[in-house]
C-alpha positions in Angstrom: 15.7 -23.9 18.4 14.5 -20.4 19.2 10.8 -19.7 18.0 10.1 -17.4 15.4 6.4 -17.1 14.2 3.4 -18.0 15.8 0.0 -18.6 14.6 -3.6 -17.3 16.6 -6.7 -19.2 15.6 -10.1 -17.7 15.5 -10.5 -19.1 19.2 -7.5 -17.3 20.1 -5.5 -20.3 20.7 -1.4 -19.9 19.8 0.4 -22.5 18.0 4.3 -22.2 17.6 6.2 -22.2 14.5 4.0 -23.7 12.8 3.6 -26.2 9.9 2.8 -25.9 6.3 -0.1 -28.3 7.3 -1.3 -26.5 10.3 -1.8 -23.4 8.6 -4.0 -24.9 5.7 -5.6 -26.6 8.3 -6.8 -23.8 10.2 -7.2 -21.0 7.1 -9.9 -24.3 6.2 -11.4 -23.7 9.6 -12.1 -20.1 9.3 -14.4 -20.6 6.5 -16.1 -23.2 9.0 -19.7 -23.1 10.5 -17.7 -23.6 13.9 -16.2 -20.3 13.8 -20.0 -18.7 13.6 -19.9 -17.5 17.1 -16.3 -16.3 17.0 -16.0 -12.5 18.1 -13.1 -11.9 15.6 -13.2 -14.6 12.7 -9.4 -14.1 11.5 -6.1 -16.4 11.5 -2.7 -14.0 12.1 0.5 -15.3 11.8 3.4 -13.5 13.4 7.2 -13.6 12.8 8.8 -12.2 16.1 12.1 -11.1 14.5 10.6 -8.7 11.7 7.6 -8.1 13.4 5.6 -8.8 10.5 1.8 -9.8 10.8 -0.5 -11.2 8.8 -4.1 -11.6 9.3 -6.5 -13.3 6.8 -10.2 -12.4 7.5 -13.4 -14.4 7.1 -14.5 -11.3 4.2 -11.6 -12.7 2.4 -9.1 -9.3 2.9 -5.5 -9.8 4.5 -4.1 -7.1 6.2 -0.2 -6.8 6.9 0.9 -4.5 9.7 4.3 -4.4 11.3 4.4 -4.6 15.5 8.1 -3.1 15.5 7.6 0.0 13.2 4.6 2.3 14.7 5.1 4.2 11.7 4.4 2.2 9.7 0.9 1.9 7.7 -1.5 -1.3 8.1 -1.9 -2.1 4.5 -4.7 -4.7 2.9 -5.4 -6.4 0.1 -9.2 -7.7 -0.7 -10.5 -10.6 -2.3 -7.9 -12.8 -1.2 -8.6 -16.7 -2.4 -7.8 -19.2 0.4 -5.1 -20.6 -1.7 -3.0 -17.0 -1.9 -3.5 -16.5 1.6 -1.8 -19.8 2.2 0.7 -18.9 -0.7 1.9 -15.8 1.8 1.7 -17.2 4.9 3.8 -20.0 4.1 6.2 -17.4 3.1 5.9 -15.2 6.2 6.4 -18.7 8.3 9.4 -19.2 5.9 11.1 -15.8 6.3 10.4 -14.9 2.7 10.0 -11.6 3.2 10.4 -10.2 -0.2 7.8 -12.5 -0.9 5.0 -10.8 1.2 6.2 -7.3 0.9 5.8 -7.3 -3.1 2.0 -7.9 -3.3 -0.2 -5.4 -4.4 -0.8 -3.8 -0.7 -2.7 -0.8 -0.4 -2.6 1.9 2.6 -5.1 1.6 5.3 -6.8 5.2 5.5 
């Protein structure tokens, strides 16, 4: 089976396709004291075929940008609870993309 998202931790480590339990596991961490020294405290999760990418930040904002559509605007929502963010990776990890593009997103200016 071909790959199809990836995950990068705030350490910058990659981990393929995957789980349900991986991704709570390391949206947990971010919130972690061991992240303190991190340059770039942030979990993204990439789907290679849409291009889709989500990145949750330690302030609590996800952003969603698109890596195959340069015209296309980063957008952001803030004040993002860890359990929402987990709500919309799991569906960018499960192809749901209807499910990700129908939030409240605002334009980046």
């Amino acid at each position: 089976m071909e790959a199809h998202c990836y995950l990068i931790d705030p350490f910058g480590c990659m981990h393929i396709d995957p789980n349900a339990a991986t991704i709570r596991s390391q949206l947990e961490i971010l919130f972690s004291s061991t992240t303190d020294d991190c340059p770039h405290r942030d979990l993204s999760l990439s789907d290679y075929a849409s291009g889709y990418v989500l990145i949750y930040h330690h302030n609590r904002t996800i952003t969603l940008e698109n890596n195959k559509d340069s015209d296309a605007a980063i957008q952001f929502i803030s004040g993002v609870a860890l359990e929402e963010a987990f709500a919309l990776f799991n569906h960018l990890n499960d192809r749901a993309l209807d499910a990700v593009l129908e939030q409240p997103w605002k334009p980046q200016t």
